[in-house]
C-alpha positions as CSV (number, residue, x, y, z in Angstrom):
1,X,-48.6,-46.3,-174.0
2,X,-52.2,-45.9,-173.6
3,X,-54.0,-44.0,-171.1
4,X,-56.5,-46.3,-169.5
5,X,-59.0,-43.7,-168.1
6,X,-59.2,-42.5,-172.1
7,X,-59.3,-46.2,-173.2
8,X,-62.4,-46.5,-171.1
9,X,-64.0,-43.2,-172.3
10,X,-63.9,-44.6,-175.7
11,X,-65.4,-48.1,-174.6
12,X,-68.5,-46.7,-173.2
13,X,-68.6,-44.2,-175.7
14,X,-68.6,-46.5,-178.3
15,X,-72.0,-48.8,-178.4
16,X,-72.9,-51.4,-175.8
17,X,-71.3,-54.5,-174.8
18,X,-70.5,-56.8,-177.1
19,X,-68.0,-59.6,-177.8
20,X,-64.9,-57.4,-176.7
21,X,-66.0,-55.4,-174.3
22,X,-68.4,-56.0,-170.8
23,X,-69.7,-53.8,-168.0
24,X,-70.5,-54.7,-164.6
25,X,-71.7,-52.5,-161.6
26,X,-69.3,-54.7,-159.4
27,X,-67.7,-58.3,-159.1
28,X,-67.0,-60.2,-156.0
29,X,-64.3,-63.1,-156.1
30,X,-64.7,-63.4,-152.6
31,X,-67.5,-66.0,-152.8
32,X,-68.1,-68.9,-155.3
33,X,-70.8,-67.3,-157.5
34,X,-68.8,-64.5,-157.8
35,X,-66.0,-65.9,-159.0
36,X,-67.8,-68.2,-161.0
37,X,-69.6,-65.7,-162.8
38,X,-66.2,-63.4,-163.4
39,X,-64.7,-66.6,-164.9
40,X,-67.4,-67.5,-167.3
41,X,-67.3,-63.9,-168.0
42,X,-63.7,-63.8,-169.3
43,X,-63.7,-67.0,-171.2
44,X,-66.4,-65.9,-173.2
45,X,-64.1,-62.6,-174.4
46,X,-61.8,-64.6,-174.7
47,X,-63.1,-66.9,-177.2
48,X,-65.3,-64.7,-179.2
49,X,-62.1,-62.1,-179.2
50,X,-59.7,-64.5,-180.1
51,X,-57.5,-61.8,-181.9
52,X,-57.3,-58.5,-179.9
53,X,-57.3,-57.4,-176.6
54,X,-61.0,-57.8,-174.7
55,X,-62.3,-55.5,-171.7
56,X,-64.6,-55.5,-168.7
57,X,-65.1,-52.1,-167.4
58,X,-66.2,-52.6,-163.6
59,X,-68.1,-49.5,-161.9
60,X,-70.4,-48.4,-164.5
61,X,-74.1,-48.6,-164.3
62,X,-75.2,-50.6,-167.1
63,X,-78.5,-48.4,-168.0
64,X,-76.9,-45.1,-168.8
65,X,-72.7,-46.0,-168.2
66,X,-72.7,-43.8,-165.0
67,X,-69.2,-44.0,-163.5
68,X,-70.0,-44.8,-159.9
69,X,-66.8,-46.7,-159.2
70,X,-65.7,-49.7,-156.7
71,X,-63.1,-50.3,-154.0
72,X,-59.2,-50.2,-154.9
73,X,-58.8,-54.3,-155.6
74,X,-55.3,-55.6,-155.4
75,X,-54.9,-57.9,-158.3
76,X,-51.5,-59.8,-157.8
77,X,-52.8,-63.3,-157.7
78,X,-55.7,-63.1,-160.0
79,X,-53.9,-64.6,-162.4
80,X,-53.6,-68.2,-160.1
81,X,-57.6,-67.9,-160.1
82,X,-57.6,-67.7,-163.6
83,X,-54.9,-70.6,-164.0
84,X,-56.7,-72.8,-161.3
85,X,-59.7,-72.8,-163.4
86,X,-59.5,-72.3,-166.5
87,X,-57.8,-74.6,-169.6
88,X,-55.6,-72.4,-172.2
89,X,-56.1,-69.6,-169.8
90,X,-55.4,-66.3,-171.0
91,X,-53.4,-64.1,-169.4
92,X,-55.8,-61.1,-167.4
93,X,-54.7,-58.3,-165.6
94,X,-56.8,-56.1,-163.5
95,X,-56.3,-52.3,-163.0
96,X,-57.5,-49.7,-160.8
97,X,-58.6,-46.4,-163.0
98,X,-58.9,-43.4,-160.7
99,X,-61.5,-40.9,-162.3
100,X,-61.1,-37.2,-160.6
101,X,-65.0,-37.2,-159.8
102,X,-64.6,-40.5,-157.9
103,X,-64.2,-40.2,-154.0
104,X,-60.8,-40.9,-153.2
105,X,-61.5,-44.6,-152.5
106,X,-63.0,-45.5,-155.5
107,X,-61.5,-46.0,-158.7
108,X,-63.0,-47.9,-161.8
109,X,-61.6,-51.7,-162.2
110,X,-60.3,-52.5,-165.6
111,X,-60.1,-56.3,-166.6
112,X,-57.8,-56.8,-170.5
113,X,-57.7,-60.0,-171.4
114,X,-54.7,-60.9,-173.9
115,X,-55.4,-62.7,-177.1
116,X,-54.8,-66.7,-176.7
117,X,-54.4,-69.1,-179.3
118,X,-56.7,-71.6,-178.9
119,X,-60.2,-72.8,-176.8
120,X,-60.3,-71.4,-173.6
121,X,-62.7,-73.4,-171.1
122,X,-63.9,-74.7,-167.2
123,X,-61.2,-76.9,-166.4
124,X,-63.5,-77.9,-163.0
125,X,-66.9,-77.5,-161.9
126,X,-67.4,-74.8,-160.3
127,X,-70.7,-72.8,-158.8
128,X,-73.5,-74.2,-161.4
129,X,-71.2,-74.1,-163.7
130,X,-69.7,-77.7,-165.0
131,X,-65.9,-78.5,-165.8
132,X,-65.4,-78.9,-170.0
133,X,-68.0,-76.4,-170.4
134,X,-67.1,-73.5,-173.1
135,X,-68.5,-69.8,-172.9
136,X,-69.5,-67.2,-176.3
137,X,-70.4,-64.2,-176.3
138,X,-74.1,-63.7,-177.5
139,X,-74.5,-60.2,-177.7
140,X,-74.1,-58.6,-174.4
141,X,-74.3,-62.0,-172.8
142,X,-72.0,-64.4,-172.1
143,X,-73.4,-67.8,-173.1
144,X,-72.3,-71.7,-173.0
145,X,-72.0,-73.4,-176.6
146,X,-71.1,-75.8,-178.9
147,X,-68.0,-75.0,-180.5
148,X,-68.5,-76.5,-184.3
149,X,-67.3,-73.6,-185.9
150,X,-64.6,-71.1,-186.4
151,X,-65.0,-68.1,-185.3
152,X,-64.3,-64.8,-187.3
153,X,-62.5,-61.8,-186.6
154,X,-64.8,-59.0,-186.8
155,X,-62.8,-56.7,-184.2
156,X,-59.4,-55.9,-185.0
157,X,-60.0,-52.8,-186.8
158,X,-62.6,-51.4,-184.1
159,X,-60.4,-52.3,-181.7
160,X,-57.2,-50.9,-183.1
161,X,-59.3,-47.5,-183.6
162,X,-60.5,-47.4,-179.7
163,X,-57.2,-47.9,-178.7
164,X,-55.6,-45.6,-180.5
165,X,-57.6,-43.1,-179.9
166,X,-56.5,-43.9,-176.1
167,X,-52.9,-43.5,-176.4
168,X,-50.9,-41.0,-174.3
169,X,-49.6,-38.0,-175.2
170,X,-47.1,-34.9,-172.8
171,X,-50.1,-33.0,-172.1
172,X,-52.0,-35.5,-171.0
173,X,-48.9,-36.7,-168.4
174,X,-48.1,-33.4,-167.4
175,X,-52.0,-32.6,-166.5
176,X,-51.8,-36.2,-164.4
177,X,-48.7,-34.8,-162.8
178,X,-50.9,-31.4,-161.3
179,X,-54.2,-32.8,-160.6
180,X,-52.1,-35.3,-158.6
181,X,-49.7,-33.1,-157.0
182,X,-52.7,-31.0,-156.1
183,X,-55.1,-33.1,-155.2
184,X,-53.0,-34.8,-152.7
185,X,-50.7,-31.5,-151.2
186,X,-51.5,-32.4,-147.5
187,X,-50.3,-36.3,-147.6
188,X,-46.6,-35.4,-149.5
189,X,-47.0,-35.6,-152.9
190,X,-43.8,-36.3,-154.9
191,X,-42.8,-37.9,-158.3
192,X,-40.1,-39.4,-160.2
193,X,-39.6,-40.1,-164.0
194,X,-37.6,-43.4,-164.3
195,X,-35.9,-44.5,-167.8
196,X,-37.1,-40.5,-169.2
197,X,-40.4,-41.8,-169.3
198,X,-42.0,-43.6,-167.2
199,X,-43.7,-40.6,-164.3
200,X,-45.0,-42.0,-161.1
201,X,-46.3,-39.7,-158.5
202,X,-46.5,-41.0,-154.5
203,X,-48.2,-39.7,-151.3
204,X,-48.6,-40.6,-147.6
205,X,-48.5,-39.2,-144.2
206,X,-45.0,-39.6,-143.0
207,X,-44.2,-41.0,-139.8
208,X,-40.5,-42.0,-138.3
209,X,-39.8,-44.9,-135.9
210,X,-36.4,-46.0,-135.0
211,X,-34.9,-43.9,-138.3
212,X,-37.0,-46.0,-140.5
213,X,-39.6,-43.9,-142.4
214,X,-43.1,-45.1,-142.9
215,X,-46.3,-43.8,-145.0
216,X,-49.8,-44.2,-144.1
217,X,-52.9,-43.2,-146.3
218,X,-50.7,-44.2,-149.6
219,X,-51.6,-43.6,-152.9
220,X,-49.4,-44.6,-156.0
221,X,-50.1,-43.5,-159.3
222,X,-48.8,-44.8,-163.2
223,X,-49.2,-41.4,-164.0
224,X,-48.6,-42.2,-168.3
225,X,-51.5,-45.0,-167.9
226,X,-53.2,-43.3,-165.6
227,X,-53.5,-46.5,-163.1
228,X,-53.7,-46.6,-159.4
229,X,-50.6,-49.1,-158.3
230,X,-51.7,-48.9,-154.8
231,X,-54.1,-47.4,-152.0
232,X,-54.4,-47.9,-148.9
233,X,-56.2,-45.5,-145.8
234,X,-55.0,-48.1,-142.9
235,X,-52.2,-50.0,-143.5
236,X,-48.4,-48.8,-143.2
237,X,-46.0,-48.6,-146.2
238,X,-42.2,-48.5,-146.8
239,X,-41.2,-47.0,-150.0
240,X,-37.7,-47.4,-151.4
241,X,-36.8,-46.5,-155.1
242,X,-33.6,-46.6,-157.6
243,X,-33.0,-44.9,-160.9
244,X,-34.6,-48.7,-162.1
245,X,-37.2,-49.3,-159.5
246,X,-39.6,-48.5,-157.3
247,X,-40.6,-50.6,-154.2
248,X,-43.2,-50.8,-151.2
249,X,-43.1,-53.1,-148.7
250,X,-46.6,-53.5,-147.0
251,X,-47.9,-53.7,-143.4
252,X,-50.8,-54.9,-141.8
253,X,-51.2,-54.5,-137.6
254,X,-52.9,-57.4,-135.9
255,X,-52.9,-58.1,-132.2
256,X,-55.1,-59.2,-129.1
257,X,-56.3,-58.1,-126.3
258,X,-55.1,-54.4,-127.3
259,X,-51.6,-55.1,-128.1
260,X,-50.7,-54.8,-131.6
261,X,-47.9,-55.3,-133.9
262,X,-46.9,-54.3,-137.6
263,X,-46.6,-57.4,-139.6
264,X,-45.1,-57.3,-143.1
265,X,-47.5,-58.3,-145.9
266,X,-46.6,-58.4,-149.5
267,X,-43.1,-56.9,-151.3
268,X,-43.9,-54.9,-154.7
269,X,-41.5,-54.5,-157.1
270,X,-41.7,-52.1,-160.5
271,X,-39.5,-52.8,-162.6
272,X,-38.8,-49.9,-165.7
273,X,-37.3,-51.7,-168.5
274,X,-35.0,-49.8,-171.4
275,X,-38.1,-51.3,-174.1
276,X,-40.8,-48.4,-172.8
277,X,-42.0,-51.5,-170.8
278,X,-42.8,-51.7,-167.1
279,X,-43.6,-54.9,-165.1
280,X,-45.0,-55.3,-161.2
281,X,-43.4,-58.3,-159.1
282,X,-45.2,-59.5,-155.9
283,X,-43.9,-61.5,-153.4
284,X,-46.3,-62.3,-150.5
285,X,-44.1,-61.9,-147.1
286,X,-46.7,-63.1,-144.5
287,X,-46.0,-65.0,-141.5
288,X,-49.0,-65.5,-139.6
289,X,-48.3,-64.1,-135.7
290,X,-49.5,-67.3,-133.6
291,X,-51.7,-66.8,-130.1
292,X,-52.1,-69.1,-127.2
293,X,-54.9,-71.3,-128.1
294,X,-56.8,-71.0,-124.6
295,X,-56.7,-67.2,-125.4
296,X,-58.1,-67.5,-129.0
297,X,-61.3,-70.1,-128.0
298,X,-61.9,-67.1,-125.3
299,X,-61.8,-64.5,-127.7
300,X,-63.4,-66.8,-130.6
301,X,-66.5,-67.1,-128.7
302,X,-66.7,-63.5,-127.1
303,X,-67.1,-63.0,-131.1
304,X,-70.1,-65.5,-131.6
305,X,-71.4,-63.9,-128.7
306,X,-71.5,-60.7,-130.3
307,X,-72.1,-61.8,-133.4
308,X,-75.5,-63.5,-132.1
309,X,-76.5,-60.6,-130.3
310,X,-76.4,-58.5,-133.5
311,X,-78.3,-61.3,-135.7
312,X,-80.7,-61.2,-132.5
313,X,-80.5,-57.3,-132.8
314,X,-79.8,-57.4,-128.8
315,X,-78.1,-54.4,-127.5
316,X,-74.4,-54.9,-126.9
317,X,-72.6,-54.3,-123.5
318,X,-69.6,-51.3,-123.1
319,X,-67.2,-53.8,-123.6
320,X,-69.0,-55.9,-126.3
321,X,-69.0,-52.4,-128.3
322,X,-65.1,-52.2,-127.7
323,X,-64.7,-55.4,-128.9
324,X,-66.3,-54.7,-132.2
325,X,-64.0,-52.3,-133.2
326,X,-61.6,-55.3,-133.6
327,X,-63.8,-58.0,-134.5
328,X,-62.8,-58.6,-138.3
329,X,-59.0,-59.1,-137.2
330,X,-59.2,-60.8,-134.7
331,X,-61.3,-63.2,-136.5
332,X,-59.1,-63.0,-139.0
333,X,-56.1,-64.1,-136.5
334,X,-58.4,-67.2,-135.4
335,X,-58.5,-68.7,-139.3
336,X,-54.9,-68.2,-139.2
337,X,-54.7,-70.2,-136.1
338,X,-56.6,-73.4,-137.3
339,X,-60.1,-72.2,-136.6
340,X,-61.7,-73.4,-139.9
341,X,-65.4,-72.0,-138.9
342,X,-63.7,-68.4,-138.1
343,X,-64.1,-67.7,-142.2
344,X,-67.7,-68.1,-142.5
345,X,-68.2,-66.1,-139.0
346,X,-66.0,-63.2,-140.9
347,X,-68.0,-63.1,-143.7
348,X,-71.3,-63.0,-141.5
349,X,-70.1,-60.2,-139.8
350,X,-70.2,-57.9,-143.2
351,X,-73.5,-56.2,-142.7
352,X,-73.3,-55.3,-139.6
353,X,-70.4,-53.5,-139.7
354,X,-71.5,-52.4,-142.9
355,X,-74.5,-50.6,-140.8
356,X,-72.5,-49.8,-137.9
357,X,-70.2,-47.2,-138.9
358,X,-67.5,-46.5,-142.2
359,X,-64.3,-46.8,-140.3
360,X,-65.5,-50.5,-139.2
361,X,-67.1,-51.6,-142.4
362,X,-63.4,-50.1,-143.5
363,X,-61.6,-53.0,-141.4
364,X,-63.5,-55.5,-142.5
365,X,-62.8,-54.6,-145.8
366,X,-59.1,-54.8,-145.1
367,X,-59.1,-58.1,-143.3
368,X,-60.9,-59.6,-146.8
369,X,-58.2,-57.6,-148.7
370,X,-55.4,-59.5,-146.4
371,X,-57.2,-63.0,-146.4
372,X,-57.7,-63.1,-150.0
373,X,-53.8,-62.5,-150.8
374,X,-53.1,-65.4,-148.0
375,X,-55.4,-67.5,-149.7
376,X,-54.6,-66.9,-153.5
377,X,-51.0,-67.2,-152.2
């Protein structure tokens, strides 16, 4: 099993990018360029790696590989971006690397991209990019081309070596174990070893409500790999585990008007096979809560209001302030509700918040983390 914080040690340590192995300060699937970009990205690895494992390392300065992180990114349906767009896609999974240095809501993203058989392409146009169009990597660059040739494989060995050197060992679980335990004492740290080998260590603070027990600030840990499974400062979580299992059951609270409920999101599943083999199943569990339309076009354009006096940089009233708070969400419940234009006023709304304080620019970022498994779904 390799250790994925090691495994990107020994990327950056070993030269710069090439045509195995990116690094990007940050990606943003959110918006088209972003996700056009991130696509061309990972059929260019793909192709010109079409043997071994490829990587993108996300959170790294590119001048002198300074680990400066990103947000926690939930990558269950990455996968159906990657299908939707891509022929002979390969299959991608995105982790979340949490380095000690790191605050505790950053971690570093990890993209591996599984070897493919075959010519990996656009299957559709998308940003500037056109559909039928194939991606190499030139250098540190990932370039379109004519494929005329075949293409050699130069990185098996290298590979091999980097990953090797990153596999797992006891005293690098048991260190996991301590600086996890430790690190996280106030928000009830525990852990479980499932099939003798597989260690996972869990936190949140505990709450009770009607004999069902709830966590909130949640942090899940693949200790062996050293992957963040999932993190979470707002939302609450239900954790249930067997001697086969382990899963959470996520909420998000929406409401109006000050009257909010707890609305279940997405059921995780790990599964801890008898092969030293682990997988993740996610099952989006959203129903949408529905609002009196009268009462959404009232609070709709309260919201443009706002959102017009902050492009205007007018001061906002008492209540207008108030309002903020719960801007994102409620925005959020609008696009749910058949207001089409709601998205685009969400997305304007990002720096401002940004500006106005953390703990807003924190819901918006939350309200993009729930749309974008709605969407993907």
């Amino acid at each position: 099993m390799i250790n994925k914080r090691l495994l990107i040690k020994n990327l950056l340590a070993h030269n710069d990018e090439n045509s195995f192995y990116d690094k990007k300060l940050k990606v943003n699937i959110g918006y088209k360029e972003g996700k056009a970009k991130f696509l061309k990205h990972v059929c260019a690895l793909s192709n010109s790696n079409p043997k071994n494992n490829s990587y993108i390392v996300i959170g790294v300065k590119d001048e002198d590989n300074q680990i400066i992180g990103v947000d926690f990114f939930d990558d269950s349906k990455i996968q159906n971006l990657i299908n939707a767009y891509l022929s002979n896609p390969p299959i991608v999974q995105y982790e979340n690397i949490p380095f000690p240095h790191l605050p505790d809501d950053k971690v570093v993203g990890l993209v591996t991209i599984r070897p493919i058989n075959g010519l990996t392409s656009l299957k559709k146009n998308i940003w500037k990019y056109y559909g039928g169009s194939v991606f190499f990597r030139d250098g540190s660059m990932s370039m379109p081309k004519v494929f005329d040739i075949e293409i050699k494989d130069v990185n098996s060995k290298i590979v091999a070596g980097i990953e090797n050197h990153a596999k797992n060992n006891i005293e690098l679980t048991l260190e996991g174990v301590f600086d996890f335990m430790n690190k996280r004492q106030d928000y009830n740290p525990q852990y479980k070893v499932f099939k003798e080998y597989f260690v996972l260590c869990w936190s949140g603070a505990k709450k009770v409500v009607k004999n069902e027990i709830f966590y909130s600030r949640v942090d899940i840990e693949m200790i062996n790999e050293q992957v963040r499974l999932f993190y979470s400062t707002l939302d609450e979580v239900s954790i249930t585990y067997t001697e086969n299992s382990f899963k959470i059951i996520e909420y998000v609270r929406l409401g109006l008007n000050k009257s909010f409920k707890y609305y279940k999101l997405e059921e995780k599943t790990i599964h801890f096979n008898d092969n030293a083999n682990y997988s993740i199943e996610a099952q989006l569990i959203f129903e949408p809560p529905q609002f009196n339309k009268k009462v959404l076009h009232h609070i709709y354009n309260a919201n443009n209001t706002i959102l017009d006096k902050l492009e205007k940089n007018l001061k906002l009233t008492q209540i207008e302030t108030e309002d903020l708070k719960n801007i994102a969400a409620s925005y959020l419940i609008c696009y749910l509700n058949g207001f089409e234009d709601a998205l685009l006023k969400l997305e304007m709304t990002k720096p401002y918040l940004k500006n106005f304080s953390k703990e807003l620019y924190n819901t918006y970022k939350d309200t993009i983390r729930i749309l974008r498994k709605v969407k993907y779904s």
